[in-house]
mmCIF file of the N, C-alpha and C atoms, coordinates in Angstrom:
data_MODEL
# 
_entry.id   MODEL 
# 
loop_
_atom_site.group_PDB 
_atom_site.id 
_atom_site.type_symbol 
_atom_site.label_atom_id 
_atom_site.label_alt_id 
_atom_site.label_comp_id 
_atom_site.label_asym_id 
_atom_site.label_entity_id 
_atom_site.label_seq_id 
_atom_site.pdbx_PDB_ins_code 
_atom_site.Cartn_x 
_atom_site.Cartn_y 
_atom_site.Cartn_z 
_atom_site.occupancy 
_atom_site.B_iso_or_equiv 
_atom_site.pdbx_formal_charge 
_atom_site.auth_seq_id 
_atom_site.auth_comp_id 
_atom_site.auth_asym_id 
_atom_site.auth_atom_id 
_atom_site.pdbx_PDB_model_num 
ATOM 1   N N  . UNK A 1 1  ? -13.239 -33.525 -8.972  1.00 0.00 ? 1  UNK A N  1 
ATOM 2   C CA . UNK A 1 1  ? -12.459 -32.585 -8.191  1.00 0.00 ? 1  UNK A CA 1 
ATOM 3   C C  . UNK A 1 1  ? -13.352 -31.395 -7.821  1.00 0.00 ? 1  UNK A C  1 
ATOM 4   N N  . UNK A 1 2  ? -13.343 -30.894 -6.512  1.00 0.00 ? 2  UNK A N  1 
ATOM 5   C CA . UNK A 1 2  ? -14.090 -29.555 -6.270  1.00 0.00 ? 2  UNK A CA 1 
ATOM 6   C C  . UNK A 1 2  ? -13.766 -28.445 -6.803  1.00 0.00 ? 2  UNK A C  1 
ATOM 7   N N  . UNK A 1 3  ? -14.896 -27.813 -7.341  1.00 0.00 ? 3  UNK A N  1 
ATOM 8   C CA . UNK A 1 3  ? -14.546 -26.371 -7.702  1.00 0.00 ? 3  UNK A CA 1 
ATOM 9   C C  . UNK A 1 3  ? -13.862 -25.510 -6.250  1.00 0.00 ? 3  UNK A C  1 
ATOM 10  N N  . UNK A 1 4  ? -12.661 -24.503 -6.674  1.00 0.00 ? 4  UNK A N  1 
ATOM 11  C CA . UNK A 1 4  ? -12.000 -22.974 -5.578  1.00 0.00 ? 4  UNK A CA 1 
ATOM 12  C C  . UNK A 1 4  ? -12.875 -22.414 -6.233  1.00 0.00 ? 4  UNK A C  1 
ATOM 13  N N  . UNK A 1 5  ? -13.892 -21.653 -4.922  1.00 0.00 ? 5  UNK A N  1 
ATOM 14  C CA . UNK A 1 5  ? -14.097 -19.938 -4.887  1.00 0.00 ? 5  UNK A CA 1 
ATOM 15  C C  . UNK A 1 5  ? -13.382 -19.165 -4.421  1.00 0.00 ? 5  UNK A C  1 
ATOM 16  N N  . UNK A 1 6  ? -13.486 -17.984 -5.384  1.00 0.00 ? 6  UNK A N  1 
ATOM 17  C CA . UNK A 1 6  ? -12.288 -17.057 -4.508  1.00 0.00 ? 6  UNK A CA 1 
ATOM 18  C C  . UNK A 1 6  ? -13.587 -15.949 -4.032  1.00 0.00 ? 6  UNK A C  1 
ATOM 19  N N  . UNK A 1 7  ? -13.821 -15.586 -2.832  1.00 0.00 ? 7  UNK A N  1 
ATOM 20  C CA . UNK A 1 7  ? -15.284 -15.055 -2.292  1.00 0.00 ? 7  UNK A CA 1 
ATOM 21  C C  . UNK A 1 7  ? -14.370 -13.090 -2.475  1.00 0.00 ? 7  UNK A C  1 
ATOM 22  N N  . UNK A 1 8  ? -14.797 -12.158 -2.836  1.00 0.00 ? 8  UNK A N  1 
ATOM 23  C CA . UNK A 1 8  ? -14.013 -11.415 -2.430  1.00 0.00 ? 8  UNK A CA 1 
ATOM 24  C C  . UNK A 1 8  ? -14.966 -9.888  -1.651  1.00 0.00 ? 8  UNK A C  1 
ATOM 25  N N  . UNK A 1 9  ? -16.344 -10.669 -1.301  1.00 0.00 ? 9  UNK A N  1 
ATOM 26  C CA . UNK A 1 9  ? -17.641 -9.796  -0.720  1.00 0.00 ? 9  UNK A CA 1 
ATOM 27  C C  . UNK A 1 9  ? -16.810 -9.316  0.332   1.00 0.00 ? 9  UNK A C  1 
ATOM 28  N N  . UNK A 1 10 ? -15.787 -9.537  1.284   1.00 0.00 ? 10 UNK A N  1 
ATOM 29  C CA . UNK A 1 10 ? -15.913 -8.879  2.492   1.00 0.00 ? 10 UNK A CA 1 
ATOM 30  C C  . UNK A 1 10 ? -14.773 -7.870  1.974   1.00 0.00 ? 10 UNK A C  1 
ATOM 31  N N  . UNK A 1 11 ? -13.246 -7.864  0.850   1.00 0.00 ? 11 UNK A N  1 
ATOM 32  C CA . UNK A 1 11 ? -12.279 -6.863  0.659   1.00 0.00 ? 11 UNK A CA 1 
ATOM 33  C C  . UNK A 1 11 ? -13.506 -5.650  0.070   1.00 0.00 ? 11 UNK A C  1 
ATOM 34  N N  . UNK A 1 12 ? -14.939 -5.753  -0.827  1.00 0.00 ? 12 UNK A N  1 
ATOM 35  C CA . UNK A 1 12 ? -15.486 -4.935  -1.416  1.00 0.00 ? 12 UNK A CA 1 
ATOM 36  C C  . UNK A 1 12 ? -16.274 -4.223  -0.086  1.00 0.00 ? 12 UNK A C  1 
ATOM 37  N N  . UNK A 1 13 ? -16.653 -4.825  0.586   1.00 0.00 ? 13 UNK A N  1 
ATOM 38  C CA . UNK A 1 13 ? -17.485 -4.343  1.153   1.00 0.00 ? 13 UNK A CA 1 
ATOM 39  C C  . UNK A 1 13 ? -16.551 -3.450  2.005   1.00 0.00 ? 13 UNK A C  1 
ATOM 40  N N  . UNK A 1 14 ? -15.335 -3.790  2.776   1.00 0.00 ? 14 UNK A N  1 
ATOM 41  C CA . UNK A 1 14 ? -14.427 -2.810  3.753   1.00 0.00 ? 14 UNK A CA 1 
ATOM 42  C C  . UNK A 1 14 ? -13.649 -1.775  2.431   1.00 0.00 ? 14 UNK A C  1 
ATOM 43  N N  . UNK A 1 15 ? -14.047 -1.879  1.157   1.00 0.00 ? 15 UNK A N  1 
ATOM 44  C CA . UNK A 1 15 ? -13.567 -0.886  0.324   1.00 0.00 ? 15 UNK A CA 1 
ATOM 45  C C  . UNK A 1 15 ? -14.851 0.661   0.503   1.00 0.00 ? 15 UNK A C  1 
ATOM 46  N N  . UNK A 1 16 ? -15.580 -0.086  0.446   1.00 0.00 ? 16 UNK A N  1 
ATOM 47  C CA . UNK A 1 16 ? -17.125 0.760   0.533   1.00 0.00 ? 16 UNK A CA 1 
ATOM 48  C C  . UNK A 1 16 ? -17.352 1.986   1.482   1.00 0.00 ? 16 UNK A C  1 
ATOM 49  N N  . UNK A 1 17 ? -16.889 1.415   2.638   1.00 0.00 ? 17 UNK A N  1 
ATOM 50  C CA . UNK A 1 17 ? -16.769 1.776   3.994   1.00 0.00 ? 17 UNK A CA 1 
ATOM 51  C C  . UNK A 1 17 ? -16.612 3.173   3.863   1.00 0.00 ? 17 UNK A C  1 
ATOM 52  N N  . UNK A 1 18 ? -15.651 3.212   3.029   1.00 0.00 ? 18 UNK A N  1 
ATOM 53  C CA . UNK A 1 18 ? -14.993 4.681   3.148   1.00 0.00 ? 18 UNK A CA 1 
ATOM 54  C C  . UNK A 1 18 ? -15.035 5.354   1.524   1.00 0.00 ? 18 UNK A C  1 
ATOM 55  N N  . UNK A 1 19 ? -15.539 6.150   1.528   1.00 0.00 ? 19 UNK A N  1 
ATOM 56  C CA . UNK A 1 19 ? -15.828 7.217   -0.063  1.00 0.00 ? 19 UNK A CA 1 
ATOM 57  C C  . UNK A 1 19 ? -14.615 7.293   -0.343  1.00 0.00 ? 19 UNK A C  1 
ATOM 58  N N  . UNK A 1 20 ? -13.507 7.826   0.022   1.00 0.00 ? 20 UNK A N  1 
ATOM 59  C CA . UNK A 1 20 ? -11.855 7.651   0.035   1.00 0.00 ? 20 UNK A CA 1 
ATOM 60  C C  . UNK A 1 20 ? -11.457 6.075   -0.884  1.00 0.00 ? 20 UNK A C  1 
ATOM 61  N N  . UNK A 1 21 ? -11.743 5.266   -0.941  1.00 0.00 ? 21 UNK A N  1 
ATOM 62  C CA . UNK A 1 21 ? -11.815 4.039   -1.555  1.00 0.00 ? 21 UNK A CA 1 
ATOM 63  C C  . UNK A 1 21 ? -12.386 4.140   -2.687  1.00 0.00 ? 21 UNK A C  1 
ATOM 64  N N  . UNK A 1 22 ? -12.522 4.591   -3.088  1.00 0.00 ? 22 UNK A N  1 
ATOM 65  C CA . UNK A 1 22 ? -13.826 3.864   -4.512  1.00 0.00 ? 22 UNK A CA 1 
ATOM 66  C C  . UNK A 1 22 ? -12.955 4.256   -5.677  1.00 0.00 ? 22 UNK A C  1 
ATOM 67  N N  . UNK A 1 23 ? -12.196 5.099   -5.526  1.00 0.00 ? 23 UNK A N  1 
ATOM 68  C CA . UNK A 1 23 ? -11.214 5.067   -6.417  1.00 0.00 ? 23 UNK A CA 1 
ATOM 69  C C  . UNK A 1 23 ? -10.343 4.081   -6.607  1.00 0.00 ? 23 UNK A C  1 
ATOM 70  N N  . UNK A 1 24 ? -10.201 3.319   -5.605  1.00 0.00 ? 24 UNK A N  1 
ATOM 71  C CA . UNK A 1 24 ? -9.430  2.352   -5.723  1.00 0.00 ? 24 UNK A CA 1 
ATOM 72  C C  . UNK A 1 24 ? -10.315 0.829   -5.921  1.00 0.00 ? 24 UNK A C  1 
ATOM 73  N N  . UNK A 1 25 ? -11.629 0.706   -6.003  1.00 0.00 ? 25 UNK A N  1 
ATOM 74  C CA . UNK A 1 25 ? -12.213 -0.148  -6.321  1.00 0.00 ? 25 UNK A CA 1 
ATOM 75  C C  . UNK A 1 25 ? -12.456 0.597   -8.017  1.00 0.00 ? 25 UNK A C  1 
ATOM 76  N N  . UNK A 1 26 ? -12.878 1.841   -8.351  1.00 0.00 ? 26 UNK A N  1 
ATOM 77  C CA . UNK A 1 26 ? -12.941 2.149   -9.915  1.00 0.00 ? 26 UNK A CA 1 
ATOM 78  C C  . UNK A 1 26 ? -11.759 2.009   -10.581 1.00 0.00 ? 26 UNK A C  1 
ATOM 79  N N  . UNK A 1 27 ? -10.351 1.572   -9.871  1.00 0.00 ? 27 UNK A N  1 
ATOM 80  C CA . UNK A 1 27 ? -9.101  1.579   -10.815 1.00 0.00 ? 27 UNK A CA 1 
ATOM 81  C C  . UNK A 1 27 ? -9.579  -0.406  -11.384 1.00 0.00 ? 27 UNK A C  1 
ATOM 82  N N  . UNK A 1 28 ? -10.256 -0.771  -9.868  1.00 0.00 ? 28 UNK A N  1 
ATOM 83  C CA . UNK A 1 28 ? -10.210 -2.558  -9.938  1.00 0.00 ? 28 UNK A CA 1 
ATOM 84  C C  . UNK A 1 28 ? -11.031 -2.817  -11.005 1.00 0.00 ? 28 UNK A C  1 
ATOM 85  N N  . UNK A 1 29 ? -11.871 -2.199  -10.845 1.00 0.00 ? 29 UNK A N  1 
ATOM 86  C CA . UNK A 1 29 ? -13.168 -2.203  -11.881 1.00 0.00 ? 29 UNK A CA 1 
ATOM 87  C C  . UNK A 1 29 ? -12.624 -1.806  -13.588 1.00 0.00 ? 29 UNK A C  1 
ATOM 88  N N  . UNK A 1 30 ? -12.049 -0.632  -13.645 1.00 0.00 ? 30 UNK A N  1 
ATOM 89  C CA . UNK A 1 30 ? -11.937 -0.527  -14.819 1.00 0.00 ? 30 UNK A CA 1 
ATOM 90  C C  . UNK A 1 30 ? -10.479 -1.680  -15.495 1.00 0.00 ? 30 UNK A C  1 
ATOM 91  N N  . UNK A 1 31 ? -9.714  -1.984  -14.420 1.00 0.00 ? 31 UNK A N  1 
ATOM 92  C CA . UNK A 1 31 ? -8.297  -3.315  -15.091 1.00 0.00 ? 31 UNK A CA 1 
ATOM 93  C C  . UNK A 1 31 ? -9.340  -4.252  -15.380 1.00 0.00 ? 31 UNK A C  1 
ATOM 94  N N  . UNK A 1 32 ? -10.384 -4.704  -14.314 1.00 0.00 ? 32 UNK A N  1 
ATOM 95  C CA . UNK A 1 32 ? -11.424 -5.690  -14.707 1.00 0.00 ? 32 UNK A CA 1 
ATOM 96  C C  . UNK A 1 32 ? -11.761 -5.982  -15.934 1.00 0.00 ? 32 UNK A C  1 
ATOM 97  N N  . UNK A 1 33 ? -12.785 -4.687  -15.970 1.00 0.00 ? 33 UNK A N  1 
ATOM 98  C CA . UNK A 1 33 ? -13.426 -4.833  -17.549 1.00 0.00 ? 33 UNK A CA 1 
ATOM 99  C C  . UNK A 1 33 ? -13.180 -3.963  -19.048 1.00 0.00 ? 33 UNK A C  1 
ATOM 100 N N  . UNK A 1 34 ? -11.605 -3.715  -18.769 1.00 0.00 ? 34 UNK A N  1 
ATOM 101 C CA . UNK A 1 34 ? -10.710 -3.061  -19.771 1.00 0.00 ? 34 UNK A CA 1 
ATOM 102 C C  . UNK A 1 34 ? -11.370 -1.725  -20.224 1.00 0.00 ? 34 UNK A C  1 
ATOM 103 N N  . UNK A 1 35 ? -12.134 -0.655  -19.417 1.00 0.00 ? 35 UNK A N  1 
ATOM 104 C CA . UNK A 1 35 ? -12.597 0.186   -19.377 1.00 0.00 ? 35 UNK A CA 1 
ATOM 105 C C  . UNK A 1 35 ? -12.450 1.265   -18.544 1.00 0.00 ? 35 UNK A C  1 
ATOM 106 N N  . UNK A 1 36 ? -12.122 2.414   -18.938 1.00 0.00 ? 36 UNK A N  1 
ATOM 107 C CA . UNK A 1 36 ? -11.986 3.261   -17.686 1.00 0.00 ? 36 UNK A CA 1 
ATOM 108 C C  . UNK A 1 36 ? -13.661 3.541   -16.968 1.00 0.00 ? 36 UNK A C  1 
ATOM 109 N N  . UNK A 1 37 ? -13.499 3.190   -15.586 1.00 0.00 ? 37 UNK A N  1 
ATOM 110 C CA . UNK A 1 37 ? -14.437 3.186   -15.142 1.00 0.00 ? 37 UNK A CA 1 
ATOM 111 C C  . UNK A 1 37 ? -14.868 4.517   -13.789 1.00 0.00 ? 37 UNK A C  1 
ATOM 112 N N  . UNK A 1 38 ? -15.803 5.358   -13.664 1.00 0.00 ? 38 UNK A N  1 
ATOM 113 C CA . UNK A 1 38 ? -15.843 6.450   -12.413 1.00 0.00 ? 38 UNK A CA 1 
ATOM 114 C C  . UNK A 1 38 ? -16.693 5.619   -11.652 1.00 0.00 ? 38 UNK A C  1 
ATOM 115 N N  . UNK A 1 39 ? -17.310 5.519   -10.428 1.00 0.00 ? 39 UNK A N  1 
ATOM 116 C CA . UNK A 1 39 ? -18.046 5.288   -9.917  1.00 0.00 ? 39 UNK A CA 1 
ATOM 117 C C  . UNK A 1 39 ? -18.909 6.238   -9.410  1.00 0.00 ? 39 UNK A C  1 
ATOM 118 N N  . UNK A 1 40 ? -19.947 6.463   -9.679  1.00 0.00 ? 40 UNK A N  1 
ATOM 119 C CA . UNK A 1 40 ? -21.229 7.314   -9.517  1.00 0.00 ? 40 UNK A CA 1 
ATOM 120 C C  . UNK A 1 40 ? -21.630 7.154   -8.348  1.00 0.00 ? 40 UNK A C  1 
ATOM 121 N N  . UNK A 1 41 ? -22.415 6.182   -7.734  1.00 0.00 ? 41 UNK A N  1 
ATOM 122 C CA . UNK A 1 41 ? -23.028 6.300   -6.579  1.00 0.00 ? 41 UNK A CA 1 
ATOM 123 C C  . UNK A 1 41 ? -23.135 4.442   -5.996  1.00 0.00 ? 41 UNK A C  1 
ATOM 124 N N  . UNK A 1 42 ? -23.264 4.530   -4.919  1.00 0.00 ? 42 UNK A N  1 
ATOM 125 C CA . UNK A 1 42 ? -23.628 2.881   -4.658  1.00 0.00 ? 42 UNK A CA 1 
ATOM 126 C C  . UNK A 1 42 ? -24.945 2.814   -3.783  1.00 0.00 ? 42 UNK A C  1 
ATOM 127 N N  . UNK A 1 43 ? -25.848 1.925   -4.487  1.00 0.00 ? 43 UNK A N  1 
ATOM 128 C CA . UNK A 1 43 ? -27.060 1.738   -3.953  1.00 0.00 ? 43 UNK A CA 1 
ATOM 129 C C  . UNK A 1 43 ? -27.003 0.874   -2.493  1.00 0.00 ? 43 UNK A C  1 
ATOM 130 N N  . UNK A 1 44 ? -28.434 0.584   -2.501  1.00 0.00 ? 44 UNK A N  1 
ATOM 131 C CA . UNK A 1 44 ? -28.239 0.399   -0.951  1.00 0.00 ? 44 UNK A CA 1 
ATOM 132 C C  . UNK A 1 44 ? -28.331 -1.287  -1.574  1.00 0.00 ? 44 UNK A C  1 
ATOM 133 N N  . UNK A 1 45 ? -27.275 -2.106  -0.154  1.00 0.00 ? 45 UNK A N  1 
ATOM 134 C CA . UNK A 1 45 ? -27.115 -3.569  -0.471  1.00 0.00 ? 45 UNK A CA 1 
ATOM 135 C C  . UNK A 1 45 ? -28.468 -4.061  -0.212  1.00 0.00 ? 45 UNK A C  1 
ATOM 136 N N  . UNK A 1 46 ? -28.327 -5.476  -0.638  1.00 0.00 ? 46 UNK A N  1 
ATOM 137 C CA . UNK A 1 46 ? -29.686 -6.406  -0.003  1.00 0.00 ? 46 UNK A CA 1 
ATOM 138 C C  . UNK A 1 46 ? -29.048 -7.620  0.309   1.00 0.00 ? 46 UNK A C  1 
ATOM 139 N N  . UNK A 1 47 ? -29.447 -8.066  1.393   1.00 0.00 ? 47 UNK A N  1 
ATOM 140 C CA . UNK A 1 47 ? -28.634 -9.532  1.707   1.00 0.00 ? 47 UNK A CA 1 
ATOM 141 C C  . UNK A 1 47 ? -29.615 -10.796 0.912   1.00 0.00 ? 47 UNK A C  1 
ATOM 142 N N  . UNK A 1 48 ? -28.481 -11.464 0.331   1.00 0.00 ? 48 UNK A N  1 
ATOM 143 C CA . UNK A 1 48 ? -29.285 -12.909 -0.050  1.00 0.00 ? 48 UNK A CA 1 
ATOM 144 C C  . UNK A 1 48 ? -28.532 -14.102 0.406   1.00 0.00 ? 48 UNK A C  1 
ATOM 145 N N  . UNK A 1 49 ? -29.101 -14.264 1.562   1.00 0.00 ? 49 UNK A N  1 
ATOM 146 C CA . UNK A 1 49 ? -28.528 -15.532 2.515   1.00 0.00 ? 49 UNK A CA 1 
ATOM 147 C C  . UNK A 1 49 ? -29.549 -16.293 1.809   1.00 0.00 ? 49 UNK A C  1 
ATOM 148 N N  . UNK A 1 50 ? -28.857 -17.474 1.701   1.00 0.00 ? 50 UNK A N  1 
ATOM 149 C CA . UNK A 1 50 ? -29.652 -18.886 1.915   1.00 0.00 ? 50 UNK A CA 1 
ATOM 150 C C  . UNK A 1 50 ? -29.914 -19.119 2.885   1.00 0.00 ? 50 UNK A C  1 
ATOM 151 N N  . UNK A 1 51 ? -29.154 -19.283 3.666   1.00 0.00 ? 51 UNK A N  1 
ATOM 152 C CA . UNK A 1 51 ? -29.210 -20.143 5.074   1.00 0.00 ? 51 UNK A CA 1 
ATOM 153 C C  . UNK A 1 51 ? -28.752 -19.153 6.635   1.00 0.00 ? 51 UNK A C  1 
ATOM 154 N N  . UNK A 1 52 ? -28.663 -19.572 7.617   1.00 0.00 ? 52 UNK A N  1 
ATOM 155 C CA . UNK A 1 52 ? -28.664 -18.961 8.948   1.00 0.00 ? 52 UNK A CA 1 
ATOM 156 C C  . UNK A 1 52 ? -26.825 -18.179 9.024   1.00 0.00 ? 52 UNK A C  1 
ATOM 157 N N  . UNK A 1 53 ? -26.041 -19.258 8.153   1.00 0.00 ? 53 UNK A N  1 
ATOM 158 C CA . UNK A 1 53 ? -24.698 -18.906 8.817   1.00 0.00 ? 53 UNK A CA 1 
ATOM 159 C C  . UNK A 1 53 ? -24.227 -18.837 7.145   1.00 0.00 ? 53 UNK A C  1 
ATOM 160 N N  . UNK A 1 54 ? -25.290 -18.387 5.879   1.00 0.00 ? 54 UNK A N  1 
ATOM 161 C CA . UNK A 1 54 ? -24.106 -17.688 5.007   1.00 0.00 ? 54 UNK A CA 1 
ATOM 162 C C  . UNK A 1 54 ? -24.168 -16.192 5.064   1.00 0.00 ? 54 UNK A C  1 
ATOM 163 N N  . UNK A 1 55 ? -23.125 -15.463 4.791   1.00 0.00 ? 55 UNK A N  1 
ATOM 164 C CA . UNK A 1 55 ? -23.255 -14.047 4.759   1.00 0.00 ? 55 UNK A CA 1 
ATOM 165 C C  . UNK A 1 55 ? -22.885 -13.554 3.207   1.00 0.00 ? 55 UNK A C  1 
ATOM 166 N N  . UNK A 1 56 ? -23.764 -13.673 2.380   1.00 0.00 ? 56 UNK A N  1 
ATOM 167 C CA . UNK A 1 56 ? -23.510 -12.780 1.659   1.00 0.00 ? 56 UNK A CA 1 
ATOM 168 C C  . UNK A 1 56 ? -24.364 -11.535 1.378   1.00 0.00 ? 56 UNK A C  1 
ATOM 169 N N  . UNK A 1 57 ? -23.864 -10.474 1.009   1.00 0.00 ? 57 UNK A N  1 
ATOM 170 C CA . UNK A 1 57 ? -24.798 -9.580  0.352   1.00 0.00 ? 57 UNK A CA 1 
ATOM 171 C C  . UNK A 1 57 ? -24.563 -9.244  -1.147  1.00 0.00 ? 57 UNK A C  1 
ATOM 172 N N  . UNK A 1 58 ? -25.070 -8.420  -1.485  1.00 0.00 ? 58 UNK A N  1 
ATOM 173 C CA . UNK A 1 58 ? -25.331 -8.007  -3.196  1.00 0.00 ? 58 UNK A CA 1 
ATOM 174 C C  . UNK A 1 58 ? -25.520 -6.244  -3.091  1.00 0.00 ? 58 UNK A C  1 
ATOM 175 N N  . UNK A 1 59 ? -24.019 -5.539  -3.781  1.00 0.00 ? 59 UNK A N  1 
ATOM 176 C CA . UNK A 1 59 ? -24.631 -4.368  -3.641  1.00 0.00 ? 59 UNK A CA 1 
ATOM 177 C C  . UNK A 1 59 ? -24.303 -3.599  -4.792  1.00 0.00 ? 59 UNK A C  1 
ATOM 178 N N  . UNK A 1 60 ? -24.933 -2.883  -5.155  1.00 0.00 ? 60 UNK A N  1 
ATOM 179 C CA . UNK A 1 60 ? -25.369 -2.201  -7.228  1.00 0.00 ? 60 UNK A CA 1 
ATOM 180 C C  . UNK A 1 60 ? -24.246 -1.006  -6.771  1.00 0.00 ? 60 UNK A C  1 
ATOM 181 N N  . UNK A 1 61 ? -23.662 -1.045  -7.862  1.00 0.00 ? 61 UNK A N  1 
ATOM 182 C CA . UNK A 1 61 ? -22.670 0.263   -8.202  1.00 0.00 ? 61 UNK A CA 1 
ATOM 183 C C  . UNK A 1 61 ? -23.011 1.058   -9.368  1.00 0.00 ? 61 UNK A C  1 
ATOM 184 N N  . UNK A 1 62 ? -23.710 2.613   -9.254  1.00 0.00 ? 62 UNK A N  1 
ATOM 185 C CA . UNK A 1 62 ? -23.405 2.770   -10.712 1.00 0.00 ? 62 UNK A CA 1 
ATOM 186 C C  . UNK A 1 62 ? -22.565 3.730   -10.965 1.00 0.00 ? 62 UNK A C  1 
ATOM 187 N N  . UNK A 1 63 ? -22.308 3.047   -12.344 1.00 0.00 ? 63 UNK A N  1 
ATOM 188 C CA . UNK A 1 63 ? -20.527 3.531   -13.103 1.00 0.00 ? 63 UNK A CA 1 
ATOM 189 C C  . UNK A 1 63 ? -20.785 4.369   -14.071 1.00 0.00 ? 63 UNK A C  1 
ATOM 190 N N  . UNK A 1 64 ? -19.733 5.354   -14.828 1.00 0.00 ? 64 UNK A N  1 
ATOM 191 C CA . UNK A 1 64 ? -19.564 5.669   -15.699 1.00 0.00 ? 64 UNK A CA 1 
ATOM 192 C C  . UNK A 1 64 ? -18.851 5.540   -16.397 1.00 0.00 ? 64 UNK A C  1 
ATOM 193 N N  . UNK A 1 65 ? -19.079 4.620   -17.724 1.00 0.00 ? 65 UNK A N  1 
ATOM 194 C CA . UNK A 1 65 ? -17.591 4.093   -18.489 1.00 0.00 ? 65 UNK A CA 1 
ATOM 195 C C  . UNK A 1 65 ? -16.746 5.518   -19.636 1.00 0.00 ? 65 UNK A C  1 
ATOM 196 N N  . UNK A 1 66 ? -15.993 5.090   -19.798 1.00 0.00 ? 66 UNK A N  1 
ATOM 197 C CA . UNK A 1 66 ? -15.116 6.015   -20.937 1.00 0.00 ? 66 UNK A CA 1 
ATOM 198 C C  . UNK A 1 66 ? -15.852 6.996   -21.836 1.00 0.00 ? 66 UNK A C  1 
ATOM 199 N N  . UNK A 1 67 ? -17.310 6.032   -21.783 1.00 0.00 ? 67 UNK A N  1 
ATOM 200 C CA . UNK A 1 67 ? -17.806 6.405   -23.023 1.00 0.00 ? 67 UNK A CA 1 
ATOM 201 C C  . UNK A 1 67 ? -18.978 7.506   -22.779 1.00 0.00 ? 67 UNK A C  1 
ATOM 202 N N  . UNK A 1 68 ? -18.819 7.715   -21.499 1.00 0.00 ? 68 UNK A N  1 
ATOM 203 C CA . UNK A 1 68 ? -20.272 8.629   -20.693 1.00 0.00 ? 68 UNK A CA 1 
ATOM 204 C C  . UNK A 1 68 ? -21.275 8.119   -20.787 1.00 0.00 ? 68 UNK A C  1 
ATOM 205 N N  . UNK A 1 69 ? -21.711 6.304   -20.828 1.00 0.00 ? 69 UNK A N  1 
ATOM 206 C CA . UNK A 1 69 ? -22.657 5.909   -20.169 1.00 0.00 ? 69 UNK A CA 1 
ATOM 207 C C  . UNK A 1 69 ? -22.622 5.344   -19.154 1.00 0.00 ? 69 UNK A C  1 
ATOM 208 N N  . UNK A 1 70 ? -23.828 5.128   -18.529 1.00 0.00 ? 70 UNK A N  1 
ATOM 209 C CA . UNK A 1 70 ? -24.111 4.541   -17.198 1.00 0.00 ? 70 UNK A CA 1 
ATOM 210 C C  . UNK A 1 70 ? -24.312 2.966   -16.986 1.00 0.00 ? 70 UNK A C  1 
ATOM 211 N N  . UNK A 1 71 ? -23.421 2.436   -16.226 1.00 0.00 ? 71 UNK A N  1 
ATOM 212 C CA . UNK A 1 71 ? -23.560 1.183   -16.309 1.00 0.00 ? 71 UNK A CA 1 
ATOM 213 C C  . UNK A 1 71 ? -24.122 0.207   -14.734 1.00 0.00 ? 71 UNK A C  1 
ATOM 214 N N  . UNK A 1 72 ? -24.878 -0.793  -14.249 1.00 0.00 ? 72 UNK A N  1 
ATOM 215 C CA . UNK A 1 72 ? -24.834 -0.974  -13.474 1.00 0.00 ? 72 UNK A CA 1 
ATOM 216 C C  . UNK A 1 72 ? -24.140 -2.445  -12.960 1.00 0.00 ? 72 UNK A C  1 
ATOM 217 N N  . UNK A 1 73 ? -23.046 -2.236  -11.861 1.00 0.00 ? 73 UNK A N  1 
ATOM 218 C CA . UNK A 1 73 ? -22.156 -3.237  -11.818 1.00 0.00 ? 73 UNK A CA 1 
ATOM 219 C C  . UNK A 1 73 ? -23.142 -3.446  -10.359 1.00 0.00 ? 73 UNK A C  1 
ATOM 220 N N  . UNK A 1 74 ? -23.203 -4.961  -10.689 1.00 0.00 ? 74 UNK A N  1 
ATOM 221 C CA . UNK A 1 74 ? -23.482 -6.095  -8.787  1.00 0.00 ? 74 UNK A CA 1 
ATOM 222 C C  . UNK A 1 74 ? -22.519 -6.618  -8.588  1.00 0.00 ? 74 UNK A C  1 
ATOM 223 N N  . UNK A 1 75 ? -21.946 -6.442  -7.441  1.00 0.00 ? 75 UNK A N  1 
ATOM 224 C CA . UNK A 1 75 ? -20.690 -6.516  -6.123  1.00 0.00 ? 75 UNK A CA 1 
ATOM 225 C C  . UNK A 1 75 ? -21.420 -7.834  -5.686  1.00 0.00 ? 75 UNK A C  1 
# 
C-alpha cells in the first residue's frame, strides 16, 4: 500500500509572509512539541529541489523554548 504525505511547505511558507503570523505558527509549534515556544528570527530559506517540477524549500526558525534556550526548528 502507498505511503499519504501530508506536504504542509506552502500553509508555512504563506504563514511567514507576514511577521503578524508567527504567532500563530509559535502557538503550532509549541501544541507540536509540548513546549511553549517564541519565535526569534527566521533565516533565510534554501531550496532543495530534486528535480525541475518539485518545489520544495527548507527554512530554519530560531525559537525560544520555556526554558530560555535557543532552539533551531527546519520548516
Amino acid at each position: 500500500m502507498p505511503q499519504t504525505h501530508i506536504r504542509f511547505d506552502w500553509a508555512i511558507k504563506k504563514l511567514l509572509r507576514n511577521k503578524a503570523n508567527h504567532v500563530v505558527l509559535a502557538g503550532f509549534l509549541s501544541e507540536l512539541l509540548g513546549k511553549q515556544i517564541k519565535i526569534q528570527s527566521i533565516l533565510e530559506s534554501e531550496s532543495n529541489q530534486q528535480a525541475e517540477d518539485d518545489k520544495f524549500n527548507r527554512v530554519d526558525i530560531v525559537a525560544e523554548n520555556d526554558q530560555g534556550e535557543l532552539i533551531l526548528i527546519e520548516v
